[in-house]
C-alpha positions, 0 to 999 in steps of 0.5 A: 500500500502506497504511502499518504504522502507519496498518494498526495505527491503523485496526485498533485504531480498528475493535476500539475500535468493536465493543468499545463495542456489546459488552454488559458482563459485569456486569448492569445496566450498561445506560441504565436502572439504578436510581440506587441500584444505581448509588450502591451499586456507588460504594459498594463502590469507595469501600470497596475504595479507603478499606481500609487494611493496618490493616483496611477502614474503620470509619466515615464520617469513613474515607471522608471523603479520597475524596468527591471520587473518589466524590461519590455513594456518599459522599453517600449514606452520609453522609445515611444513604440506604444503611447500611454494616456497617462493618468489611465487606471488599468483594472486587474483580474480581482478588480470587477474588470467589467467590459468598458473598452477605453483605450489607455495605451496604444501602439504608435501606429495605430492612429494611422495604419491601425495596431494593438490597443491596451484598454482600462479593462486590461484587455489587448485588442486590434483596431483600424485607425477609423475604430481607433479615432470612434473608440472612447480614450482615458483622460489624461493628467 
């Protein structure tokens, strides 16, 4: 008979490896995500995290404690490759996300050919330039 732990063990073992073929609530986790959906999703935790009592950030020199956290989303930022509508509160996954969809960082390129949008709602989302131009913008500080 086979020992209370070594049962615990291996179950949680087994439940570990059908957790990793799982798919992931959350689209376009997957091998082939842009870079950008993935730059702009640092982003968003790079907001969450940089937020204060006083407020969530309001330029890049706010972000500048976390670049070694986020590499990728600050970088971006910083060379200009996405635009932030500073003063943006980025909801998380504990935060009633709810499905407002108000554009609170974008890629550069977006108003002219279209790209990647960040929303408030966490989410990363395509948009041409005409769904850009129609779509709600946080206000900025």
């Amino acid at each position: 008979m086979a020992s209370p732990r070594f049962v615990t063990v291996t179950m949680f073992a087994v439940g570990l490896s059908g957790a990793a073929g799982c798919s992931s609530s959350r689209p376009g986790q997957g091998e082939d995500v842009p870079p950008m959906v993935l730059n702009l999703r640092e982003v968003a935790d790079l907001l969450r995290s940089a937020g204060s009592p006083k407020g969530p950030p309001t330029r890049v020199a706010d972000l500048a404690q976390l670049r070694s956290i986020y590499p990728a989303g600050y970088e971006a930022v910083k060379s200009g490759d996405i635009v932030i509508l500073w003063g943006a509160t980025i909801r998380g996954e504990g935060d009633e996300r709810g499905n407002d969809e108000v554009v609170a960082a974008y890629e550069k390129s977006v108003p002219t050919v279209g790209g990647y949008v960040l929303l408030t709602n966490g989410d990363v989302k395509q948009m041409t330039p005409d769904e850009f131009k129609a779509a709600p913008k946080a206000t900025t500080r």
